[in-house]
C-alpha positions in Angstrom: 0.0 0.0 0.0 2.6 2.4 1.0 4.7 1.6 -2.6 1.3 2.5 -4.3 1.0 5.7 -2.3 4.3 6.5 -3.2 4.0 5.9 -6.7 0.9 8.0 -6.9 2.5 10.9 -4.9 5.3 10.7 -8.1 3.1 11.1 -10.7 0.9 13.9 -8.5 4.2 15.6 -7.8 5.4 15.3 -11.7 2.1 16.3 -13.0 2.4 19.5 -11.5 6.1 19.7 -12.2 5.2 19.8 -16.1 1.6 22.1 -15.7 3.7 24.7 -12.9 6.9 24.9 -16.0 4.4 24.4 -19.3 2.3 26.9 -17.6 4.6 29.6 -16.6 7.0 29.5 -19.9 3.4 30.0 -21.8 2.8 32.7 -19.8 6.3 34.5 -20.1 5.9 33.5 -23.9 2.4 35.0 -23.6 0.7 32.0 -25.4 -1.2 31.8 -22.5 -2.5 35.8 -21.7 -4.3 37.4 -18.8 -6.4 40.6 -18.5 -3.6 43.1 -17.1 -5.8 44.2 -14.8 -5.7 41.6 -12.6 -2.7 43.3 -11.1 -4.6 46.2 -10.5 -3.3 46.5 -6.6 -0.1 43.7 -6.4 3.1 44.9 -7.0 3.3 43.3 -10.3 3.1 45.7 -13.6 2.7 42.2 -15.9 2.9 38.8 -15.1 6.4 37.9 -16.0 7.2 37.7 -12.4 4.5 35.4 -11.1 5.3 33.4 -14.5 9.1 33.2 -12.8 8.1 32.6 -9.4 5.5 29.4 -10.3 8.4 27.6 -13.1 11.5 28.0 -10.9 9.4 27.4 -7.1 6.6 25.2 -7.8 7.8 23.9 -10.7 11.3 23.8 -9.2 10.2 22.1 -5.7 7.7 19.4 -7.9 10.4 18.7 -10.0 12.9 17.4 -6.8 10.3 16.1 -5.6 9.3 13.6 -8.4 13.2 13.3 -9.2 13.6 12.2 -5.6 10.9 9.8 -5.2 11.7 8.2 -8.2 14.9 7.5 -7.4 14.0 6.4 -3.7 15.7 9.3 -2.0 15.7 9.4 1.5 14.6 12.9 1.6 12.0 12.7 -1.5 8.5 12.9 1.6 10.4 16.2 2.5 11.2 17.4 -0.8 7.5 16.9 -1.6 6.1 18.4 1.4 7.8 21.7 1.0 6.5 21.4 -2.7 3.5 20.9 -1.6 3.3 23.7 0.7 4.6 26.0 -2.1 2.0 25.4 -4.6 -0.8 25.4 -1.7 0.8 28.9 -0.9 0.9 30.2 -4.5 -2.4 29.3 -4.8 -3.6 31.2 -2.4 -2.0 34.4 -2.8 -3.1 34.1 -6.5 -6.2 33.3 -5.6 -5.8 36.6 -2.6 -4.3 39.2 -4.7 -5.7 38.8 -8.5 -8.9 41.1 -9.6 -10.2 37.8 -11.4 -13.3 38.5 -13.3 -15.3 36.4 -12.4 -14.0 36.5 -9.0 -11.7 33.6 -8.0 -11.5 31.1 -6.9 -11.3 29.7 -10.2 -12.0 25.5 -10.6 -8.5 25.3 -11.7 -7.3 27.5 -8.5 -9.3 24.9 -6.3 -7.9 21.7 -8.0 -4.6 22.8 -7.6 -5.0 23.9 -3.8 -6.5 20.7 -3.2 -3.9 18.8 -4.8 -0.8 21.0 -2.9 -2.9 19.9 0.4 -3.1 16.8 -0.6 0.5 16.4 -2.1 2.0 17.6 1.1 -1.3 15.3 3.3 0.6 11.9 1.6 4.1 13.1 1.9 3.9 13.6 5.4 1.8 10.2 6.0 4.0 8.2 4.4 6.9 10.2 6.0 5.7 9.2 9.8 4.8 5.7 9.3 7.8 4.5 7.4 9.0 1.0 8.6 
């Protein structure tokens, strides 16, 4: 059970890995565009630094995370707790500080809170009942 947890906290982990790096360089490359007037109030005049901030830390932390666990690193539950915790936290200030219209949350804003909760939930299971 606790190999099949661990595989599926890989491929949660990896999935966001690609979306959090695809995402941002789409944004940066602007192939993916937002209303600039969802920064109205955040100290961000266009969204090349939130684009930077989810590739290299949420994509970033997945990425060691998924790395980790693959190769059955003894700190991959940590790596993927942090990560967890850092797309949970991204999350949230997006959803906090963006003049979404329709006001957020978005779906996609509460699948990927959920799945930071529940990426960092299994990490730290697995990590305190280890054998």
């Amino acid at each position: 059970m606790k190999k099949m947890l661990s595989v599926f906290l890989g491929i949660l982990t990896g999935f966001v890995a690609l979306t959090a790096i695809g995402g941002g360089i789409a944004i940066l490359v602007e192939l993916d565009k937002f209303p600039i007037e969802w920064l109205d109030g955040t100290p961000f005049k266009s969204f090349n630094i939130p684009a930077i901030l989810l590739i290299v830390f949420v994509g970033g932390s997945t990425a060691m995370a998924t790395i980790n666990i693959t190769l059955g690193k003894k700190n991959a539950l940590r790596y993927s707790i942090v990560s967890g915790f850092l797309l949970t936290g991204f999350i949230l200030v997006e959803i906090l500080i963006l003049k979404q219209v329709p006001p957020g949350p978005t779906p996609i804003e509460i699948f990927y809170l959920l799945t930071g909760i529940i990426i960092s939930g299994l990490a730290f299971y697995l990590l305190k009942n280890r054998i």
